[in-house]
ROZA-369310 format. One record per residue (C-alpha): residue in three letters; x, y negated, z negated. Coordinates in steps of 0.05 Angstrom, whole numbers, padded with zeros to 5 digits. Last residue first. Layout:
BEGIN
ALA, X, Y, Z
...
This chain:
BEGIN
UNK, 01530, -02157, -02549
UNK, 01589, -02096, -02561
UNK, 01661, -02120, -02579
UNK, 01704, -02125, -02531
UNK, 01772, -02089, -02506
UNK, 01751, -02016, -02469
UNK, 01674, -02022, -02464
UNK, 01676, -02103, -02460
UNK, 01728, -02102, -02405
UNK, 01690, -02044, -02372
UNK, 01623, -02088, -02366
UNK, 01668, -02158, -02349
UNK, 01695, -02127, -02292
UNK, 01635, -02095, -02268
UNK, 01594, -02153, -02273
UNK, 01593, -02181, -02207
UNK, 01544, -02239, -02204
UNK, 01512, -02291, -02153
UNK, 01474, -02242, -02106
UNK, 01447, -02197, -02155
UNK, 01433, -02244, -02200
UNK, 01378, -02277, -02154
UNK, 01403, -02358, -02126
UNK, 01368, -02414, -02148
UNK, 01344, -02473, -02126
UNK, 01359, -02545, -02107
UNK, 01416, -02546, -02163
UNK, 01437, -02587, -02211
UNK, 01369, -02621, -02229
UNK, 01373, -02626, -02305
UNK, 01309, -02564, -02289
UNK, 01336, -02529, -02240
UNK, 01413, -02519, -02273
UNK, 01364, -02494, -02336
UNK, 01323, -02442, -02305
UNK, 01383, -02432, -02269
UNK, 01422, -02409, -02336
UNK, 01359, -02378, -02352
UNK, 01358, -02332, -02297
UNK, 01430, -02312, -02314
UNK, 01427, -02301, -02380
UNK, 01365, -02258, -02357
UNK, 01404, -02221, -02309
UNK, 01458, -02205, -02366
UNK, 01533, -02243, -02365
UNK, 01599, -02195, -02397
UNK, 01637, -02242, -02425
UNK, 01639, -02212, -02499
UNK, 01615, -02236, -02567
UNK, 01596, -02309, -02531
UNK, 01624, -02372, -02565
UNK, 01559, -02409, -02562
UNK, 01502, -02366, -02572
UNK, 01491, -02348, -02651
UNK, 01500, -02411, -02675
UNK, 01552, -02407, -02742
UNK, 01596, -02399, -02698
UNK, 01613, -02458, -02656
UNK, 01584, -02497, -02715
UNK, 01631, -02463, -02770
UNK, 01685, -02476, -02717
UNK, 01668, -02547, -02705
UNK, 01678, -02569, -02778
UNK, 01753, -02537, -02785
UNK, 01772, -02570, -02713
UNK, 01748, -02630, -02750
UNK, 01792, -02625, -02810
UNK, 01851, -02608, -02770
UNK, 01850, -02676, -02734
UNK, 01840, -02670, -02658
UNK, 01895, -02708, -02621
UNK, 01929, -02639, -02623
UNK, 01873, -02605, -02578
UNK, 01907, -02543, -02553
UNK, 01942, -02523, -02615
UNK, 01889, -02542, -02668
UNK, 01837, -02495, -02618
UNK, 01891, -02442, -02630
UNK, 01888, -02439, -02705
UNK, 01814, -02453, -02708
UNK, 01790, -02403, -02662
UNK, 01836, -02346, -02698
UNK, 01809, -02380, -02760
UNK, 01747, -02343, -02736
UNK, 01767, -02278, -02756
UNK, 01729, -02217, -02720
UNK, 01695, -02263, -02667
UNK, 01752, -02291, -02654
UNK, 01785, -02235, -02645
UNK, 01735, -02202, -02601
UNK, 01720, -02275, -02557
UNK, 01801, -02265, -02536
UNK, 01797, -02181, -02529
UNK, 01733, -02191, -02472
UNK, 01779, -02257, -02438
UNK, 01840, -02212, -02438
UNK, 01798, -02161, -02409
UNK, 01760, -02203, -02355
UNK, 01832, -02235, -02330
UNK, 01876, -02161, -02323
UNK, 01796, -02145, -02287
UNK, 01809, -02197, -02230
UNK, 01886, -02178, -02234
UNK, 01866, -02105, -02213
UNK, 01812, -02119, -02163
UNK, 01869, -02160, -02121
UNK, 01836, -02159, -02050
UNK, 01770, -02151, -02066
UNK, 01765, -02194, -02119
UNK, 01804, -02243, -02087
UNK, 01774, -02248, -02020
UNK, 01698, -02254, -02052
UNK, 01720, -02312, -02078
UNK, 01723, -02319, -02153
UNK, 01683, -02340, -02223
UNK, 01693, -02349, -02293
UNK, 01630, -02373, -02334
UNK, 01600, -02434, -02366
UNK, 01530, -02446, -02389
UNK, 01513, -02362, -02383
UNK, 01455, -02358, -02419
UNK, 01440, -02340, -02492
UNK, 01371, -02373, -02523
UNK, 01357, -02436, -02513
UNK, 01331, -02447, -02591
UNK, 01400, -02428, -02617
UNK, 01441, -02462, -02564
UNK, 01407, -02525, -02577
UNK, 01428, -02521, -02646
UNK, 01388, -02572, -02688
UNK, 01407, -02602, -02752
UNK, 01477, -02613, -02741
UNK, 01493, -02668, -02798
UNK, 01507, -02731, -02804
UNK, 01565, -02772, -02855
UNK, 01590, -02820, -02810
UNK, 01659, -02821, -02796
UNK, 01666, -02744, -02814
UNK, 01600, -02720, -02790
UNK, 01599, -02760, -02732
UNK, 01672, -02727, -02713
UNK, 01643, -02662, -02726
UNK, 01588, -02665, -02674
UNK, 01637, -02703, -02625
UNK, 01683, -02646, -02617
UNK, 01638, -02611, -02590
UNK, 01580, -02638, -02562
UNK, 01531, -02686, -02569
UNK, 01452, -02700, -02572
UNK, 01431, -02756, -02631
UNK, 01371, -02760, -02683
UNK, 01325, -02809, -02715
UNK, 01351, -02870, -02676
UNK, 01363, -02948, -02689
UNK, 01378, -02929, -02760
UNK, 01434, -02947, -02786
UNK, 01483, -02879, -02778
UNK, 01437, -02856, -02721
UNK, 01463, -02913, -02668
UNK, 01529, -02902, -02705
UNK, 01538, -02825, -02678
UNK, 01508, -02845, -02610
UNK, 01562, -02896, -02604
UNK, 01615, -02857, -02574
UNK, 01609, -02853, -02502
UNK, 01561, -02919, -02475
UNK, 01488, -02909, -02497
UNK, 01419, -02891, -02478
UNK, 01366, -02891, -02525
UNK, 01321, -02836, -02507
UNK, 01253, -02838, -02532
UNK, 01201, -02793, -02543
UNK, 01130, -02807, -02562
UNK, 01088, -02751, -02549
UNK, 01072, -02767, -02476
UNK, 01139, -02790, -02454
UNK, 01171, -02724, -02483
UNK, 01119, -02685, -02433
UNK, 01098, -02624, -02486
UNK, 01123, -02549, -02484
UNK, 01157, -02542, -02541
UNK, 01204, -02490, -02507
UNK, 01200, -02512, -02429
UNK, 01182, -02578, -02439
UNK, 01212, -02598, -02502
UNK, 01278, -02558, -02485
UNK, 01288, -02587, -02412
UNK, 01288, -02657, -02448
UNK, 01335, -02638, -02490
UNK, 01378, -02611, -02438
UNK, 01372, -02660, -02394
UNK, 01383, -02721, -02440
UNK, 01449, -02700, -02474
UNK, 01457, -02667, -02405
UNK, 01473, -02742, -02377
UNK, 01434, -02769, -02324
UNK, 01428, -02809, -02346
UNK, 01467, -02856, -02404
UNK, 01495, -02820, -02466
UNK, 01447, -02807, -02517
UNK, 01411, -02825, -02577
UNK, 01339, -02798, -02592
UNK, 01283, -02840, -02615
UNK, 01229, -02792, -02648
UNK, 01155, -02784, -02631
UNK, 01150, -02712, -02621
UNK, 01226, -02690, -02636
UNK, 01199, -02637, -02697
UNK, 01169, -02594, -02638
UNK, 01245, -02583, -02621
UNK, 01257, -02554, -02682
UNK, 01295, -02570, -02747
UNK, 01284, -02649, -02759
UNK, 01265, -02674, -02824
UNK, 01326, -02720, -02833
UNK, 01359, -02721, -02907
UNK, 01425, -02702, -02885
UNK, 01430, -02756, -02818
UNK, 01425, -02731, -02756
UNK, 01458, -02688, -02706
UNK, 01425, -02647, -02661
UNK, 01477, -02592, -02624
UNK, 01495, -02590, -02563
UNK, 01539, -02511, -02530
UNK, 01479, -02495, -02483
UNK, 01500, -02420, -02489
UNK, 01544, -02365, -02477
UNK, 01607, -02412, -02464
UNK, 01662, -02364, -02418
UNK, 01609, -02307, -02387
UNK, 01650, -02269, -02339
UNK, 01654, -02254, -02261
UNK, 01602, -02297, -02227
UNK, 01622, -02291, -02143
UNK, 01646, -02332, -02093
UNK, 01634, -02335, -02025
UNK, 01624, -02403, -01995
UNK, 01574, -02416, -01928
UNK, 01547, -02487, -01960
UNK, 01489, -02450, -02004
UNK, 01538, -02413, -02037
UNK, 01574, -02467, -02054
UNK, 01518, -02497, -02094
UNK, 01504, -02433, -02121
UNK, 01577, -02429, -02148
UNK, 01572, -02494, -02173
UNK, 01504, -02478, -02214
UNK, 01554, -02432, -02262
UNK, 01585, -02484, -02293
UNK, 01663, -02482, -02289
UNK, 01716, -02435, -02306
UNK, 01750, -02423, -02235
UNK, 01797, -02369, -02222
UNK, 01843, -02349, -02169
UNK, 01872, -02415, -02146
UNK, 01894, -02454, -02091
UNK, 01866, -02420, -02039
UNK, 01827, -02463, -02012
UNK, 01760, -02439, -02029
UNK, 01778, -02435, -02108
UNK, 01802, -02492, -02111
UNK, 01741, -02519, -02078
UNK, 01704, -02485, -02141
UNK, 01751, -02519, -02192
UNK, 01733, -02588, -02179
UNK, 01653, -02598, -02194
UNK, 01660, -02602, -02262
UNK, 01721, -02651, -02263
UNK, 01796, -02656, -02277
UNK, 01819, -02586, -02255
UNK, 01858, -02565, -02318
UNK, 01911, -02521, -02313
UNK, 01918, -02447, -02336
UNK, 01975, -02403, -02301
UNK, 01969, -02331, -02322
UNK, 02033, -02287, -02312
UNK, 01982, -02233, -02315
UNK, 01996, -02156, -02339
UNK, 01946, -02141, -02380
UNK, 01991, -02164, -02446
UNK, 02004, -02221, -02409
UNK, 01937, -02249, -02407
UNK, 01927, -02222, -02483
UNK, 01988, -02270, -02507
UNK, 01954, -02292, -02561
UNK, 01964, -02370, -02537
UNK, 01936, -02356, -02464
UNK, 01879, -02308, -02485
UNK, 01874, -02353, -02545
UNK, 01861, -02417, -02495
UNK, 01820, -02382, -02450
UNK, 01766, -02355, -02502
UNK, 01768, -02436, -02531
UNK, 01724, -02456, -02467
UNK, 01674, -02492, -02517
UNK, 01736, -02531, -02544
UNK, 01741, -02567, -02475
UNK, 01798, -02580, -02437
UNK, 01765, -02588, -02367
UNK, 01748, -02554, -02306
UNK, 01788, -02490, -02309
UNK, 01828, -02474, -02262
UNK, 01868, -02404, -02275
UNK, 01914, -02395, -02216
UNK, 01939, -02315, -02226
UNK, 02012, -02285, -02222
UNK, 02019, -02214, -02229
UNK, 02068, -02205, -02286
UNK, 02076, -02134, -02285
UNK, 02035, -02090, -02241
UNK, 01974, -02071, -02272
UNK, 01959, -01993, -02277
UNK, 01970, -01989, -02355
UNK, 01910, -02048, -02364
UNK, 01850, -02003, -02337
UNK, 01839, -02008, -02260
UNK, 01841, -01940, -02240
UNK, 01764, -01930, -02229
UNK, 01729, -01995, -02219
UNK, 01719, -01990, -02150
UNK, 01728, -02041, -02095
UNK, 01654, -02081, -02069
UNK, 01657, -02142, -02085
UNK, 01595, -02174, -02081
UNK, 01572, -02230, -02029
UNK, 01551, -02298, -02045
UNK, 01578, -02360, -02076
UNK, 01594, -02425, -02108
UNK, 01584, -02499, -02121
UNK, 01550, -02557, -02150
UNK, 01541, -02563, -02241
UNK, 01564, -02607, -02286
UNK, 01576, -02662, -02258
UNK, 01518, -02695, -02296
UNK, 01530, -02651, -02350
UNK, 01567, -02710, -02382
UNK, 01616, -02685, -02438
UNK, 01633, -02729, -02496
């Protein structure tokens, strides 16, 4: 499972400020190499993995090098040293850096929303957050996001204290939220992907709450660089955007596209599970995002959220944090509209 605890400390200021004009895919120089760190494999970052696997990095002229940084908080001091020219990370740890004299800016929207889902068992009367007053919810130990978040939802969406109307959080080691619901100990668990459809194959529960969904769209993860690369290699920074804009356009357009790569990339994952979490991926109508472009109020609630699970201090204004030109012309020449 994925602890949100890291996730979220670094990034920038500044925007680029080189033109757009010229920089559609026949003007790339062949095979420009670009760093790609993202900060884990996760199935919620699937847009990289069929840019990689479909060949769209290449196809705008990248020799695209994805690894895998090893932590939340890793990819944005790759970033800073050079190392590489792309981090996929939360979007807090570009504010964190920002606030410690880094420039980097938000290029593209990667998860497009809080990508948890409720699961409980198939008869369970739970739908909405108001339908958590008084309920024992499993989770992984604080300060976790499978607390945060929901407890950032009840405030902020059902707007009660938890502690007031009864909620608990059972806190648990990784992988025995799923059982604590299967006899009983709790109404409802928080997990990710691919945990959601491993509990419903060992354990028969269901997703009966899409965090996502009631959230609203925000930009959990995106793709961000220094301030040096964008204005020194514009043309590889937008190469990345459109491959990323064609990626979440296929799969939006044929799903199995998400399942056939996402089997690739995660072989320790069995097929039937991979099959599970792609109806849940999109059957909410946040997670995988339509395009990567990121809005002002995806932003603001992205820090609405970063403040609240404590990630970050306090945020920094869209217009500091984000350069959206990329991802804008990616999406009118490759993506699908929002």
């Amino acid at each position: 499972m994925i602890n949100r605890r890291d996730l979220m400390k670094y990034s920038l200021l500044g925007a680029a400020t080189a033109p757009l004009a010229g920089l559609s895919t026949p003007g790339f120089a062949a095979g420009t190499k670009l760093a790609i760190a993202e900060a884990l494999r996760l199935g919620m970052y699937n847009s990289l993995y069929v840019a990689a696997d479909k060949g769209l990095f290449a196809k705008h002229g990248l020799d695209a090098d994805l690894s895998t940084a090893g932590g939340i908080a890793l990819p944005v001091p790759i970033l800073l040293s050079g190392r590489g020219q792309i981090g996929v990370t939360s979007p807090g740890m570009s504010v964190n850096a920002v606030r410690e004299g880094g420039k980097i800016k938000n290029l593209a929207k990667i998860v497009g929303g809080v990508s948890m889902w409720g699961i409980a068992k198939p008869d369970s009367k739970i739908r909405t957050i108001e339908d958590l007053r008084g309920k024992t919810i499993a989770t992984l130990k604080f300060p976790s996001s499978t607390i945060q978040v929901p407890t950032y939802a009840i405030k902020t969406i059902g707007k009660f204290d938890p502690k007031e109307a009864g909620v608990t959080f059972l806190e648990l080691p990784p992988g025995a939220q799923a059982a604590a619901v299967k006899d009983g100990r709790a109404d409802i668990a928080t997990a990710f992907e691919w945990d959601v459809s491993i509990a419903a194959e060992q354990f028969g529960l269901v997703p009966v709450l899409s965090f996502a969904d009631a959230l609203g769209s925000l930009c959990f993860t995106t793709a961000m660089a220094t301030e040096e690369t964008i204005s020194s290699n514009p043309a590889a920074v937008q190469g990345f955007c459109n491959a990323i804009a064609e990626a979440q356009k296929l799969m939006h357009e044929n799903n199995s596209v998400f399942t056939e790569v996402a089997e690739k990339y995660f072989p320790k994952v069995t097929p039937s599970v991979v099959a599970s979490a792609t109806k849940n991926f999109f059957g909410s109508r946040t997670a995988i995002p339509r395009n990567p472009t990121i809005s002002a109020d995806e932003w603001d609630r992205a820090m609405q959220l970063e403040q609240g699970g404590g990630a970050v201090q306090s945020a920094l204004p869209y217009a500091q944090m984000v350069d959206n030109r990329f991802a804008e012309q990616a999406t009118k020449q490759f993506g699908l509209a929002s």
